[in-house]
C-alpha positions as CSV (number, residue, x, y, z in Angstrom):
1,X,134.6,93.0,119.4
2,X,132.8,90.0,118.1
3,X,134.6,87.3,115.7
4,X,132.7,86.2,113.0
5,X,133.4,82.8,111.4
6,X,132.2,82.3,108.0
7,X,132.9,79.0,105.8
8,X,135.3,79.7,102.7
9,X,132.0,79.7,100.3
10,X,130.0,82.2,102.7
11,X,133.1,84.4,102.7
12,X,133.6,84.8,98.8
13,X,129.3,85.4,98.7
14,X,130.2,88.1,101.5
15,X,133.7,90.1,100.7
16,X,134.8,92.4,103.0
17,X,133.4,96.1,103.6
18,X,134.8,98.0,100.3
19,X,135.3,94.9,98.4
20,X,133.4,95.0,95.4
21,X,132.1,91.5,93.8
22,X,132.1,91.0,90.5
23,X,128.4,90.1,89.7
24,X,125.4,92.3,91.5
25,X,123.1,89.5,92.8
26,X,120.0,90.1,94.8
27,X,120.8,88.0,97.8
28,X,119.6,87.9,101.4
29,X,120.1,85.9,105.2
30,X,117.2,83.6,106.5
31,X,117.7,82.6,110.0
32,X,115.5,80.6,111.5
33,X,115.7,79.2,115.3
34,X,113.4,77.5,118.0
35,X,112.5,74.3,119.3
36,X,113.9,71.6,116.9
37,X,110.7,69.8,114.9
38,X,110.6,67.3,112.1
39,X,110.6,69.6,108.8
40,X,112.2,72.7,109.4
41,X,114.6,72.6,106.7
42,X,111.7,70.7,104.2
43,X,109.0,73.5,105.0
44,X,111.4,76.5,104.6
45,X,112.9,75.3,101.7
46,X,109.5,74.5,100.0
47,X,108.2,78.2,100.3
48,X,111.4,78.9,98.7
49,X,110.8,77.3,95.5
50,X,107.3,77.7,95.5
51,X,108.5,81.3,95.1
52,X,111.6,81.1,92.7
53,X,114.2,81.7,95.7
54,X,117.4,79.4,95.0
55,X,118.9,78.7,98.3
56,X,122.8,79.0,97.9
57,X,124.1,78.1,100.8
58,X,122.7,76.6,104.3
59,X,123.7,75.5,107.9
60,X,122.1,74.2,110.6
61,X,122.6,72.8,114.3
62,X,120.8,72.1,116.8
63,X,121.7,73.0,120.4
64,X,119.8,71.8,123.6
65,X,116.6,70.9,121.4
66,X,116.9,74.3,120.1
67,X,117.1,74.4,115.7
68,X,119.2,77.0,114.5
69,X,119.4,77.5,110.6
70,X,121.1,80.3,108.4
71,X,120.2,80.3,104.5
72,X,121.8,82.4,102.0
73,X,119.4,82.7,99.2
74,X,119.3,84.5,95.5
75,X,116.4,86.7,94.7
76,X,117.2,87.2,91.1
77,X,114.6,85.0,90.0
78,X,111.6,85.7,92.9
79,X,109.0,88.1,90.7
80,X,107.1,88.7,94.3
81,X,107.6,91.5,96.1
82,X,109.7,91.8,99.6
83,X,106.3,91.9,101.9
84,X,105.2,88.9,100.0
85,X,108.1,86.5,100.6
86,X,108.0,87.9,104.5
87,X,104.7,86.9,105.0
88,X,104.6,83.5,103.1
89,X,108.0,83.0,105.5
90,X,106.2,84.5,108.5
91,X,103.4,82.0,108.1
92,X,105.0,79.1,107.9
93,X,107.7,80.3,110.9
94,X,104.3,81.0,112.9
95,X,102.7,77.6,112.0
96,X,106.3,75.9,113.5
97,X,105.8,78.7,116.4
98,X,109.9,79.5,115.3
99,X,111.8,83.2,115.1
100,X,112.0,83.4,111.4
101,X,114.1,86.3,110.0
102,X,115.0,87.4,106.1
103,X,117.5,90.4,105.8
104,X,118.6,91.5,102.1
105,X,122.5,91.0,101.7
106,X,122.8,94.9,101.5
107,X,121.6,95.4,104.9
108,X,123.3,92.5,107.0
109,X,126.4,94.1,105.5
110,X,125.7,97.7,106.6
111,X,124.8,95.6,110.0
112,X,128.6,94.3,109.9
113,X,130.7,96.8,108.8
114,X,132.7,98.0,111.3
């Protein structure tokens, strides 16, 4: 069984299984690792408000030259469809040759309900 540690902010954005919150927010996970690169963090972020996604929450490190990044964004405000933010995403993750993932809050907490 696999501990996860979440920061006090992350874990109020992310209550337990059964734990209702109070607003209903369209939120979702970006993760993004690979070689570490100047502009990671500027070029992610960028698409994000080129496309009306707030970014909430974000962590990074980087560990033997490899960038690791997790983003908790709000998609209240995005008036593009889901295929659209995963391929302007997907583009810029390809042009920084990184893994670039998005997963709606909904499904990373079916994913971790145990």
């Amino acid at each position: 069984e696999k501990s996860v540690k979440m920061t006090q902010t992350c874990a109020a954005r992310f209550p337990p299984p059964g734990v209702e919150r109070e607003e209903s927010v369209m939120r979702a996970v970006i993760t993004v690792v690979g070689r570490d690169t100047v502009g990671v963090v500027a070029r992610v972020s960028q698409v994000c408000a080129e496309l009306n996604i707030n970014i909430e929450d974000v962590t990074q490190s980087i560990m033997q030259e490899m960038f690791c990044m997790i983003m908790l964004v709000n998609l209240e405000k995005c008036e593009q469809p889901m295929d659209e933010v995963r391929r302007r995403l997907g583009e810029v993750a390809d042009q920084m040759k990184m893994e670039l993932h998005l997963t709606r809050e909904e499904v990373f907490d079916a994913m971790h309900h145990i």
